[in-house]
C-alpha positions as CSV (number, residue, x, y, z in Angstrom):
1,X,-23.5,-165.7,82.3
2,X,-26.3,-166.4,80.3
3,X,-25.7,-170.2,79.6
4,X,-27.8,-172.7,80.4
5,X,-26.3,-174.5,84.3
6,X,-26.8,-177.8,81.9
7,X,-23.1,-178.6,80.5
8,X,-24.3,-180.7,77.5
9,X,-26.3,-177.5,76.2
10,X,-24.0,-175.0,76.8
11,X,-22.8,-175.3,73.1
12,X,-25.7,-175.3,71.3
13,X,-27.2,-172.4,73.2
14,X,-24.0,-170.4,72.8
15,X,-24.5,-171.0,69.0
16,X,-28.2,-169.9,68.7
17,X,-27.7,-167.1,70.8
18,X,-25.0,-165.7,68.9
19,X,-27.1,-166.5,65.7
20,X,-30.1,-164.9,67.1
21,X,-28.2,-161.9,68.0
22,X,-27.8,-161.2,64.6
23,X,-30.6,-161.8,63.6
24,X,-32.0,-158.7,65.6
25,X,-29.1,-156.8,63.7
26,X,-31.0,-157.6,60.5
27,X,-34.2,-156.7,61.9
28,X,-33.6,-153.9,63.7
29,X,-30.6,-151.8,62.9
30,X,-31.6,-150.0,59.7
31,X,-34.3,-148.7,61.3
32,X,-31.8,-146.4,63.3
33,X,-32.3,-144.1,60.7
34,X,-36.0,-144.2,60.7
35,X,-37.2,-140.4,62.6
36,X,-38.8,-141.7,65.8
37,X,-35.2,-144.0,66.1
38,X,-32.6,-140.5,65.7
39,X,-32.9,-139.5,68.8
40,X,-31.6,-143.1,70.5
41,X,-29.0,-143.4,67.8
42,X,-27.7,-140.5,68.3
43,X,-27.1,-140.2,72.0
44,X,-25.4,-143.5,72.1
45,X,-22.9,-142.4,69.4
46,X,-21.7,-139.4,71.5
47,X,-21.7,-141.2,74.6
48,X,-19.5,-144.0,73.4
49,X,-16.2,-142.3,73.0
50,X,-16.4,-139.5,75.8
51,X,-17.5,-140.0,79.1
52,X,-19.4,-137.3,80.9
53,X,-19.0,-136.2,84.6
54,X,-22.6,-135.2,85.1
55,X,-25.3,-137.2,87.0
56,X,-27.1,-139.5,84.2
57,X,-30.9,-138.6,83.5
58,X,-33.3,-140.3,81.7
59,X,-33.8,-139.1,77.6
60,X,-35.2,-140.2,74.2
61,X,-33.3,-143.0,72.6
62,X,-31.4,-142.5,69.5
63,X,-29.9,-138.8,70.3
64,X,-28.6,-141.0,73.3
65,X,-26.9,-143.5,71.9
66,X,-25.0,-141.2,69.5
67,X,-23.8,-138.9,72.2
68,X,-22.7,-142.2,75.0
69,X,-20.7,-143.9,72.2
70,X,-17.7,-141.3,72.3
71,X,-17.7,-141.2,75.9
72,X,-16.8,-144.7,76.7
73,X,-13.4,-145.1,79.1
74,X,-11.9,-141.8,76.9
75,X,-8.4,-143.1,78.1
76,X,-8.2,-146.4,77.2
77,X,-7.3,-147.1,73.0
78,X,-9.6,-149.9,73.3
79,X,-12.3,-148.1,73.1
80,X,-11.3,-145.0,70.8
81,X,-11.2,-147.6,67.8
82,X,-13.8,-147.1,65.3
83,X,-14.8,-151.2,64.9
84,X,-15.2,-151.2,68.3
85,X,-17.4,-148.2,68.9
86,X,-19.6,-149.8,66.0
87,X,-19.7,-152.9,68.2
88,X,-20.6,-150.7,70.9
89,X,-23.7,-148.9,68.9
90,X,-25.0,-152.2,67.6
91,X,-25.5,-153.5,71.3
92,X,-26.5,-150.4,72.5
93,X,-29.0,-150.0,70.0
94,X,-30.3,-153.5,69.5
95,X,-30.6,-153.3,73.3
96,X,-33.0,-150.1,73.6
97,X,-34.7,-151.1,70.8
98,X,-35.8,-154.4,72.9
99,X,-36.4,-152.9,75.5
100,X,-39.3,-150.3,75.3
101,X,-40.2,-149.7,78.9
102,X,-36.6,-148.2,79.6
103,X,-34.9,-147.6,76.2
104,X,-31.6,-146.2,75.9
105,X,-30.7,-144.1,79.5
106,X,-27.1,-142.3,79.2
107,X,-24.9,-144.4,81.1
108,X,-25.6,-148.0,79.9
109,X,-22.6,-147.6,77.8
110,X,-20.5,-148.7,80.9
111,X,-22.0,-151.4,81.2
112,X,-20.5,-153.4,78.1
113,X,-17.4,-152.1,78.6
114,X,-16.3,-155.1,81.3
115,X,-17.9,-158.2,79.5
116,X,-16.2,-156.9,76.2
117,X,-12.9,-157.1,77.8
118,X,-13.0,-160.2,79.3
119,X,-14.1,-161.6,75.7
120,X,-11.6,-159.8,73.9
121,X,-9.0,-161.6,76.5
122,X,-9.8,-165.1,75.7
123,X,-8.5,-164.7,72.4
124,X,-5.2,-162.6,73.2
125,X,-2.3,-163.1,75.2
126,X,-1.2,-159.4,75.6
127,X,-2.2,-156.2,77.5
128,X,-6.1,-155.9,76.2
129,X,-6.3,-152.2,77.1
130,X,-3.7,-151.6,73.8
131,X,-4.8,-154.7,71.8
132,X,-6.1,-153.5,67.6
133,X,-9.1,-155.2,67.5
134,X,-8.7,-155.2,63.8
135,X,-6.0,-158.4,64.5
136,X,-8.9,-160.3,65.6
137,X,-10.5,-162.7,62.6
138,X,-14.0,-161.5,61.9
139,X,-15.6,-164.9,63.4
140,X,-14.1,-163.7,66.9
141,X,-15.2,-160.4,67.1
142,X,-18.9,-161.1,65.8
143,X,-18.5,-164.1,69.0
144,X,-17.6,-160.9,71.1
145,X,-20.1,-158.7,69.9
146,X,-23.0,-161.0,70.2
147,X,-21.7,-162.6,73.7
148,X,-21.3,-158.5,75.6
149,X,-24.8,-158.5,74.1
150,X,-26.3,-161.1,75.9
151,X,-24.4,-160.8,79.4
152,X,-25.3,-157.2,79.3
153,X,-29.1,-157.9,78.8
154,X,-28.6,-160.7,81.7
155,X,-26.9,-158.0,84.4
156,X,-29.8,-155.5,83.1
157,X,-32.6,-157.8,83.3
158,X,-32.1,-157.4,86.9
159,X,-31.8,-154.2,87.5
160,X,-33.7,-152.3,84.5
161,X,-36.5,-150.3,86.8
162,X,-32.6,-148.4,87.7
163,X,-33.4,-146.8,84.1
164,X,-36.9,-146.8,84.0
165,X,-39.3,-143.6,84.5
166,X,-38.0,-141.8,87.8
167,X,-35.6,-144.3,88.2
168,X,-37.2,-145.9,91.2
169,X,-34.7,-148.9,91.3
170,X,-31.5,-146.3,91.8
171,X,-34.3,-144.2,94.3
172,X,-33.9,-147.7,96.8
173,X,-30.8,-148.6,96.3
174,X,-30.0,-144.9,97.3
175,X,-31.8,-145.0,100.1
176,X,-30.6,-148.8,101.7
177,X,-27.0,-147.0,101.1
178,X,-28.2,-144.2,103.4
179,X,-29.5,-146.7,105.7
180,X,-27.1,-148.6,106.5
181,X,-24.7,-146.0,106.8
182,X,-26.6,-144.4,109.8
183,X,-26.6,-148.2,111.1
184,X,-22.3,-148.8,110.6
185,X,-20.7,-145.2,110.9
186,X,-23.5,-143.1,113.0
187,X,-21.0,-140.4,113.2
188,X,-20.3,-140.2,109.0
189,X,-24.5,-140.1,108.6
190,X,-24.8,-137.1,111.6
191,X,-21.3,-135.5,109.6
192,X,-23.6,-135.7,106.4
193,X,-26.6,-134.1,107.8
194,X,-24.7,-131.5,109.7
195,X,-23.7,-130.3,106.1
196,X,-26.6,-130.9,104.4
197,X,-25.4,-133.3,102.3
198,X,-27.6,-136.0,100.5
199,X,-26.9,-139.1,99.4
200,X,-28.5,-139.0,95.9
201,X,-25.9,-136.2,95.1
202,X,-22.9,-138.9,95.3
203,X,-24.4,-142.3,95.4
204,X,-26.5,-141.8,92.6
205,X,-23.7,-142.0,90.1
206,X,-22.4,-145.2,91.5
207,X,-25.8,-147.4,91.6
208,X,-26.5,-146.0,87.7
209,X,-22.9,-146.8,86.4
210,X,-22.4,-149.9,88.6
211,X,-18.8,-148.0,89.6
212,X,-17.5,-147.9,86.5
213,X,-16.9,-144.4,86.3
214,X,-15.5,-144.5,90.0
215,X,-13.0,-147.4,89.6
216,X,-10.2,-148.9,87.0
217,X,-11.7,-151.2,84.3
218,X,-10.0,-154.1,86.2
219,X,-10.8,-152.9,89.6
220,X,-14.6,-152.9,88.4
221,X,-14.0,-156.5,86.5
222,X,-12.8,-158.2,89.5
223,X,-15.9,-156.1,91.6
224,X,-18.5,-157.6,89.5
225,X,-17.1,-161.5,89.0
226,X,-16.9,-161.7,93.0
227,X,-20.3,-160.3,93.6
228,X,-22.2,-160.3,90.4
């Protein structure tokens, strides 16, 4: 997570995190609507409740957000419900916005999805896929909101040349998976070649998405608190 290892700050950190979250909401977000921000904006509010099958290439910012927003897990009700996919843009948004160097890259949207879940759960006892947000007391969900913000950020922090220019971080991670392949199953790497087919053409979807376009939501949550 993105808490201090220190137990006796945990609490205080959590709090001006959360605070400071919104404070980038007051900063930042109306200037989605500002022209050189429509581009972002938009892509992430398409992409949140539809999710698209094609390989994931780098584009402006705003158009992106607009179009990811509708394609987030299509088949889950969780997602389809309008305060969440404003939960979803705000994050998304804020995010690019911070981060210059990258900004919003089609995809991304996936990668809130898992942290807003398990955040959602510690305040209900029922199935979480189903669950009307709108249930929640406003206190909780702006704790959600601001908490999928941070652990995002932290998981992205790591990995953001994977959505910078030519995407060099996916280009290596590609190519170790080809790797060491040819070093465990010889015989699937020769089968590949024999057809002519390349890595990037399948891999590339699972380094950019972290498999969560390849896996169930829970499948993928259990995936990433084992080896995150």
């Amino acid at each position: 997570g993105y808490l201090p290892a220190n137990a006796e700050r945990r609490e205080s950190v959590l709090q001006r995190k959360r605070q400071e979250y919104f404070g980038f909401i007051q900063q930042y977000y109306d200037s989605r609507n500002d022209e050189h921000h429509q581009d972002t904006y938009r892509q992430i509010h398409i992409d949140i409740p539809r999710m698209s099958p094609e390989s994931l290439v780098l584009q402006p910012k705003v158009t992106e957000i607009h179009i990811d927003i509708p394609r987030t897990n299509p088949l889950i009700p969780l997602f389809q419900q309008a305060s969440v996919q404003e939960i979803f843009e705000r994050i998304l948004f804020i995010w690019a916005i911070r981060h210059p160097a990258s900004g919003y890259v089609q995809g991304i949207n996936d990668l809130v999805t898992p942290f807003f879940v398990v955040y959602v759960f510690e305040y209900i006892e029922e199935e979480v896929e189903n669950f009307d947000v709108s249930s929640l007391q406003e206190e909780a969900l702006r704790n959600i909101e601001a908490d999928s913000f941070w652990c995002m950020s932290k998981l992205l922090d790591g990995i953001q040349d994977n959505y910078t220019f030519a995407q060099p971080g996916i280009q290596r991670k590609v190519k170790a998976l080809e790797e060491l392949v040819s070093r465990i199953d010889e015989s699937v790497h020769r089968h590949m070649q024999q057809y002519e087919v390349e890595y990037l053409q399948f891999a590339f979807r699972w380094m950019n998405n972290l498999l969560m376009r390849e896996l169930p939501l829970r499948c993928t949550i259990r995936l990433w608190d084992t080896y995150q």
